[in-house]
N, C-alpha and C positions, 0 to 999 in steps of 0.2 A: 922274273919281271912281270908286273902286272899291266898286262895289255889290255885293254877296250875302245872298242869306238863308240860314240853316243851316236846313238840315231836318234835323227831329226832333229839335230841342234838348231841349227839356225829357225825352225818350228818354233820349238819350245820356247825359245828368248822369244819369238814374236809376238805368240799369246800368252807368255805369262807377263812379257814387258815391266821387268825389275828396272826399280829408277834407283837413284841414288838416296840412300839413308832408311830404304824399307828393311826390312826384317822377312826372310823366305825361305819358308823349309824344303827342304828335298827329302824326301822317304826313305829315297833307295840312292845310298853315296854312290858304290858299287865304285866304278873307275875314276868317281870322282870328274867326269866331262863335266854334268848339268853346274855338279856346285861351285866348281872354281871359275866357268863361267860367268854365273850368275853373282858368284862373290868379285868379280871383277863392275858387274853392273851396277852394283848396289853401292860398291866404293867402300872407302875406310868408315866410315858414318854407318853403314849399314852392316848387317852378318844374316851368315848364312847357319842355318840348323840343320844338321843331312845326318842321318840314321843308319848302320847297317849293323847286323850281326854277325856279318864277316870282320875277320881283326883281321887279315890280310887285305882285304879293301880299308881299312881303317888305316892301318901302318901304311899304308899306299899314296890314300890324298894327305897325308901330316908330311910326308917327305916329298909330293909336287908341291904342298901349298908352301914349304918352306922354303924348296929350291926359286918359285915365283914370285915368292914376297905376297905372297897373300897372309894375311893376320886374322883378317873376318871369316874365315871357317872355322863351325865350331863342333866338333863330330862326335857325336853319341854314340855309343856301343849297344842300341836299343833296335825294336822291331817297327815300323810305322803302325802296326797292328796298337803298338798303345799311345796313339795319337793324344788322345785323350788326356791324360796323363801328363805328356809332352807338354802340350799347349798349358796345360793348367801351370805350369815350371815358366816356360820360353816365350809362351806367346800373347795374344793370338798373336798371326802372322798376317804380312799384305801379300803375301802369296805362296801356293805351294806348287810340290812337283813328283808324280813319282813312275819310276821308270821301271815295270813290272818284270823285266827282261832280266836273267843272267849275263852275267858277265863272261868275254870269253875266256878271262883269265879263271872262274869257274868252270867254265867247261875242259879247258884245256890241262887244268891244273891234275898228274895224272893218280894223285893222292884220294881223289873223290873219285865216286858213279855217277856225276850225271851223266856224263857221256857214255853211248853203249863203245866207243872205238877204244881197242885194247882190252886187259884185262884188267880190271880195278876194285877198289873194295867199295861194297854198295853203302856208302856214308853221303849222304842225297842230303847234310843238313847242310844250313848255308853259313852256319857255325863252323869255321871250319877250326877254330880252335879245340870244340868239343866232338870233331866229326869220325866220331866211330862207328858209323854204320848200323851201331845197333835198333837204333828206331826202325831205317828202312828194311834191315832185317826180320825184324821180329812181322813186319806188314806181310811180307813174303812168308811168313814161316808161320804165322798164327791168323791171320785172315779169312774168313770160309768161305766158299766160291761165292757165294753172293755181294760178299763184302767188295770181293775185290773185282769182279763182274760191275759193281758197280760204281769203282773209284776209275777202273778204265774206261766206263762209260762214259762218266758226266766227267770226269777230269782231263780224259786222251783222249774222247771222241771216235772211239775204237770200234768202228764196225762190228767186230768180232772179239768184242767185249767177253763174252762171256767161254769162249774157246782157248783165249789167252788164259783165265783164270782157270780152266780148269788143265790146261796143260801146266801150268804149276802149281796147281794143290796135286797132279799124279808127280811132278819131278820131284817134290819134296816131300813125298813118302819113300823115296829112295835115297835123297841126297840132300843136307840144306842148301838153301841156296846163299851163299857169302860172298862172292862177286859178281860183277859185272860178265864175266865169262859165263859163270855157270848161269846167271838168268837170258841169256841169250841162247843156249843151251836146252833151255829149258822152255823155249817160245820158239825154235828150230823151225817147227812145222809149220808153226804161223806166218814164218816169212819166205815162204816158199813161193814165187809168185808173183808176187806185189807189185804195183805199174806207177806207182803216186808215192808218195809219204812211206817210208821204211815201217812198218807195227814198232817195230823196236822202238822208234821215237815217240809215239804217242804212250807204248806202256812207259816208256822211264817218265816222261812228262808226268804222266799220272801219277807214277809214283813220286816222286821229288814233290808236286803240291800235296799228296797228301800227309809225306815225312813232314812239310816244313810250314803245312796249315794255312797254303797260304790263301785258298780261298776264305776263309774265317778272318784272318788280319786285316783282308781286304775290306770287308764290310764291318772290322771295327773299325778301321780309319776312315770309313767314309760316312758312317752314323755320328764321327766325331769332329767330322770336317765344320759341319757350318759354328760349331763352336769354337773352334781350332781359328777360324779367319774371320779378320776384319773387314767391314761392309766395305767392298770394291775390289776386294781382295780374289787374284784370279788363281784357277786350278787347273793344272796340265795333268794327264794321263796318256802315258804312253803303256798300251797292252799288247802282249805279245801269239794272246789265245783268246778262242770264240767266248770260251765261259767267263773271263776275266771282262772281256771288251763287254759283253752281255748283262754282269754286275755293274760296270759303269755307266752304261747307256741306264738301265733300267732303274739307277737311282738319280741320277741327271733329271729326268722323266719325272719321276716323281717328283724330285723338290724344286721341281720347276713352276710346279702347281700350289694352288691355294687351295684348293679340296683335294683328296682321295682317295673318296667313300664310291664305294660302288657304285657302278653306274645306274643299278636299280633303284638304289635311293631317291627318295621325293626333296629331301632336305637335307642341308652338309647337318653332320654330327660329328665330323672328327675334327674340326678345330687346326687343323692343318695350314699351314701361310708358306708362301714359295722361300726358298730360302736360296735358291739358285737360277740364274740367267743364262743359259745353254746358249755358246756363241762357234760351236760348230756343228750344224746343223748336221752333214753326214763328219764322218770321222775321215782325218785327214791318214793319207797313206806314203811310204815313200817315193821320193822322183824316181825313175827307173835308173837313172846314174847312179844314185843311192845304192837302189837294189842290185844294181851289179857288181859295185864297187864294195859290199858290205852286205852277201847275202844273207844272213842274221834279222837281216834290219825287214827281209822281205816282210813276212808276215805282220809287222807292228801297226799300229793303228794309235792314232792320237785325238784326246777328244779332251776339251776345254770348255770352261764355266766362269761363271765372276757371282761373287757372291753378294746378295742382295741386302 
């Protein structure tokens, strides 16, 4: 059974504010919460566009929306990474949504690696129709300390980035590494200790973005957002990590502005015009009820825009 809980629903309805007969994508179907709410907002006159490359999250919301009588969901087997693409097909839209998080029917599900708990085969794609592990394999198995010193760096935020990576470039001159057991095995030493955050969780983090690209999708959907949406047309982000939340903020920033050319410059030369209205000033978090009731949801961060 595909279980999830959406964090910060009642948020996300409140800044993206779907009326009745708009048109509204969602990126990330995943449990399907945002879309079959939001396809209830919008009413039979309206539909929803929601994306995921998991077919188990897809087979998921086609049998809620059918048991609810929803009709207006309309579910792509695609990446939000080809926003672009989309929009030129579906839209534009009067608003989007996308929820950066795993589901915990991903996590849980014990066919995949994202999880380090148990022993499982390291298939980190979120494909899980195609999920043979082979990609995150080959990272683990062909990667050279640097590479991967630096996918834990800037991806898992790994303190000790570079200790992790070379305690498995030495495990995998003895043994490859093909599950979830043996890479924790094989980072033994590193978690010896530890007072905060398990390493285990930020290496597999790291690794899962770098199997599934998802920092790159990200900034191609959001280079394709302001054409992707209609003028008034609002944008939700729920992230669930610093580099993700850090992408969003920093192009928010941007196209929130008319110039930006360096600030050494005497005179604008890039031709630049805001193409976004930033309407949460810091990023919203959730209530502590939330984070107790749905520790998942601790870390997420939600940040909102309307487009100009």
């Amino acid at each position: 059974m595909y279980s999830h809980i959406s964090v910060m629903l009642p948020e996300v309805l409140e800044y993206l504010k779907p009326k009745t007969g708009e048109r509204i994508f969602d990126g990330t179907l995943g449990g399907a919460g945002y879309s079959l709410a939001i396809a209830k907002a919008v009413g039979p006159t309206g539909e929803v566009f929601a994306t995921d490359l998991d077919l188990l999250a897809i087979n998921n919301a086609k049998k809620r929306a059918k048991e609810e009588g929803i009709k207006n969901l309309n579910v792509i087997n695609d990446n939000f990474g080809n926003l672009a693409e989309i929009a030129s097909e579906f839209g534009p839209f009067d608003g989007a949504v996308f929820d950066l998080g795993l589901s915990s029917a991903q996590l849980d599900d014990e066919e995949r690696g994202f999880s380090f708990q148990g022993d499982r085969p390291l298939s980190m794609s979120f494909n899980a129709d195609n999920a043979e592990g082979e990609e995150t394999e080959n990272i683990l198995r062909y990667y050279n300390l640097l590479k991967l010193t630096e996918i834990f760096r800037v991806y898992g935020d790994e303190p000790k980035a570079y200790y992790a990576a070379k305690l498995i470039v030495e495990y995998r001159k003895q043994k490859p590494i093909k599950t979830t057991g043996d890479l924790l095995e094989a980072l033994a030493p590193i978690m010896k200790g530890y007072h905060r955050t398990n390493p285990a969780t930020r290496i597999f983090q790291a690794l899962r973005i770098e199997t599934n690209k998802e920092y790159k999708n990200l900034e191609n959907a959001l280079a394709a957002l302001p054409n992707a949406l209609k003028p008034g047309a609002r944008v939700v982000f729920v992230s669930f990590h610093s580099g993700e939340d850090r992408i969003i903020k920093n192009f928010f920033r941007q196209e929130s502005q008319d110039c930006i050319c360096p600030s050494r410059a005497l005179l604008c030369s890039c031709g630049h015009k805001a193409t976004l209205k930033i309407i949460t000033k810091k990023p919203l978090i959730p209530s502590n009820q939330e984070s107790a009731e749905n520790p998942r949801a601790r870390s997420s961060k939600l940040r909102a825009a309307i487009r100009i």
